[in-house]
N, C-alpha and C positions, 0 to 999 in steps of 0.2 A: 593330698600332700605330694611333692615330687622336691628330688633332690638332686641341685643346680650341677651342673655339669662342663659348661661356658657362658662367661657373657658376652654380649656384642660390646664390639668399641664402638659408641656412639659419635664419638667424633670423626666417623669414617662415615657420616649417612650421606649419600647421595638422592639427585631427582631425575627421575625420567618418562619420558610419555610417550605412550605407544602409538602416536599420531605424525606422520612426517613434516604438513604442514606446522602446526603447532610448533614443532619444535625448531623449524628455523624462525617462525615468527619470532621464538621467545629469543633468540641465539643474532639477531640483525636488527642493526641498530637503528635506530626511527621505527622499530614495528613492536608492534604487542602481541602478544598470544591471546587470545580469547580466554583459553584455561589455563591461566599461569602456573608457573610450574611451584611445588611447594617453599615457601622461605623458611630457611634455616638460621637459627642462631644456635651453631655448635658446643658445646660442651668444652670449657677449659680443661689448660692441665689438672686442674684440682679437682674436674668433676662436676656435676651439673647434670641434670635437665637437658635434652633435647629441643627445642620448642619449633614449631614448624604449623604452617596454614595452608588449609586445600581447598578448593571449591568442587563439590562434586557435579561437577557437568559433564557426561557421558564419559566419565573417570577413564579420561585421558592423561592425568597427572599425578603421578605418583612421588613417594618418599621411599628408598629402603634404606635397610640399615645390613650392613656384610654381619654374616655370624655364619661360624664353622661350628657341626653337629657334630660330637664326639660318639664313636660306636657305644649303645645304648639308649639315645636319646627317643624320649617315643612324646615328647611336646614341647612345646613353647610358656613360657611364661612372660608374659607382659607387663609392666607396672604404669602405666599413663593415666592423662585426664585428658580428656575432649570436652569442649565447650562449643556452644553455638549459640550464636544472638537472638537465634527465635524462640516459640514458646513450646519450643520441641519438650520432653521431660523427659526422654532416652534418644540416645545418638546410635547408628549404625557406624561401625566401623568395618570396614574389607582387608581381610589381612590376604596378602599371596605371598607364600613361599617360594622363591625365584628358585630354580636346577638348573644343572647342569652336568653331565657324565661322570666328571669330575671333583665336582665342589666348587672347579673357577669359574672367574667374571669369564664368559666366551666376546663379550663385550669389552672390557680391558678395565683400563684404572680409570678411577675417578679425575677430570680434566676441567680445572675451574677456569672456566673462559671469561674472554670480557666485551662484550657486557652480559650479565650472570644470567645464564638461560639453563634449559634442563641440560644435567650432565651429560644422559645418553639418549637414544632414543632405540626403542624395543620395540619398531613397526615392524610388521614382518617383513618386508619390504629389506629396513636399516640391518635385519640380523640372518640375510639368506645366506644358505651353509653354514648356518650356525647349528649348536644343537644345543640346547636348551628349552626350559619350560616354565610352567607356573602352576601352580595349587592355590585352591581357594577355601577359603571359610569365613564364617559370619561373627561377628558381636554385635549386641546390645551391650551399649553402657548409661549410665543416670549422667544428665547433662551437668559437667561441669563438678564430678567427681571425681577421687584420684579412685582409682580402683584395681585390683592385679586380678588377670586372665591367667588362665591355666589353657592353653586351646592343645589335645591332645592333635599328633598326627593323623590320626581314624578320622578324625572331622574335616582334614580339607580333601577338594576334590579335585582331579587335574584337569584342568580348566584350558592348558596350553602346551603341545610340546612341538617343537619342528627337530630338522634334521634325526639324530639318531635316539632322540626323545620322541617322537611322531606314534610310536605305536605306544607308550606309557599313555599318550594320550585317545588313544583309540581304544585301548583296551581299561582305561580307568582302572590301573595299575597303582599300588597303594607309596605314599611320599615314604624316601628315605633318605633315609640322616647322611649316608656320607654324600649326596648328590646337593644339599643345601649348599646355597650360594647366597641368600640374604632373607631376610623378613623385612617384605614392603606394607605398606597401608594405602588406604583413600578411602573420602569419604564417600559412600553416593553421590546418587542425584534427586535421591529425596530431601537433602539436605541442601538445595541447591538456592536455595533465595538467598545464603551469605554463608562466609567461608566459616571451617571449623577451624581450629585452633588445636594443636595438638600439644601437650607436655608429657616426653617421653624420659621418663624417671632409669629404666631397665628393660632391656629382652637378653633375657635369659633359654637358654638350651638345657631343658632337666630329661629327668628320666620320673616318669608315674610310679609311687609307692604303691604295691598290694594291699 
């Protein structure tokens, strides 16, 4: 059991991939991306669902969603459903926790361009003198169930940090709540013969009940 603490505004999710080419492909018009970047249909004023589609090919395209950790927080809670057209019976999901020194985008605001390509792009290359990072951790879910994760902080691992994040990630330094700057997803690329489908209900910022 854990007791909620923040929720993400869903209707603030962005996409972004940590490939250069890709993301001009997706972003210039007459061109395609190979891994298109996630499609969102946002969440009205009244509320809703998330829903959004990724194809995992060498998970270059991601979804986040901005959410501020309140001091206390030691997990995430998720409420979604993943589907895929194959005869998978459990889907992988990759969750990364984006950082930052601060808690901000070091990346900026979300910028809906035209024609609709990924938001940002987080090649290292796109974010030098930047400082931020990433944390990683794993689900299995039953294909094409709604289900709610509990993913404690202890379980991700940091997987990414440049500029004044560089030694969190050398020294595999444990994730903390006020440095959270969003919860992204994607699916593999064992999933990769057709896109997954995502319906994202809630992420929530709790704290672990003793």
């Amino acid at each position: 059991a854990a007791d909620a603490l923040a929720a993400a505004d869903l209707r603030r999710a962005f996409t972004f991939s940590t490939d250069d080419k890709e993301f001009d492909l997706a972003r210039t018009p007459g061109r395609e991306a190979l891994r298109k970047p996630a499609i969102l249909n946002l969440p009205d004023s009244c509320g809703g669902p998330l829903e959004a589609r990724q194809r995992g090919l060498e998970e270059m395209s991601f979804i986040g969603i901005p959410i501020a950790c309140p001091p206390g927080t030691d997990a995430f809670q998720v409420r979604l459903q993943a589907s895929h057209p194959g005869r998978l019976e459990r889907l992988v999901v990759d969750f990364l926790a984006l950082v930052s020194p601060d808690g901000s985008a070091p990346w900026g605001e979300t910028s809906k361009g035209e024609p609709r390509g990924f938001d940002f792009c987080l090649s290292p290359s796109r974010t030098k003198g930047q400082s931020w990072g990433f944390y990683h951790a794993r689900r299995a879910v039953p294909n094409g169930e709604l289900v709610t994760l509990v993913i404690p902080f202890g379980d991700f691992v940091c997987a990414y940090g440049s500029g004044g994040l560089r030694q969190r990630h050398q020294g595999q330094e444990p994730l903390r709540a006020g440095e959270v700057v969003a919860l992204a997803l994607v699916s593999p690329f064992r999933q990769a013969s057709a896109e997954t489908s995502f319906t994202i209900h809630s992420i929530e910022a709790v704290r672990l009940k003793n």
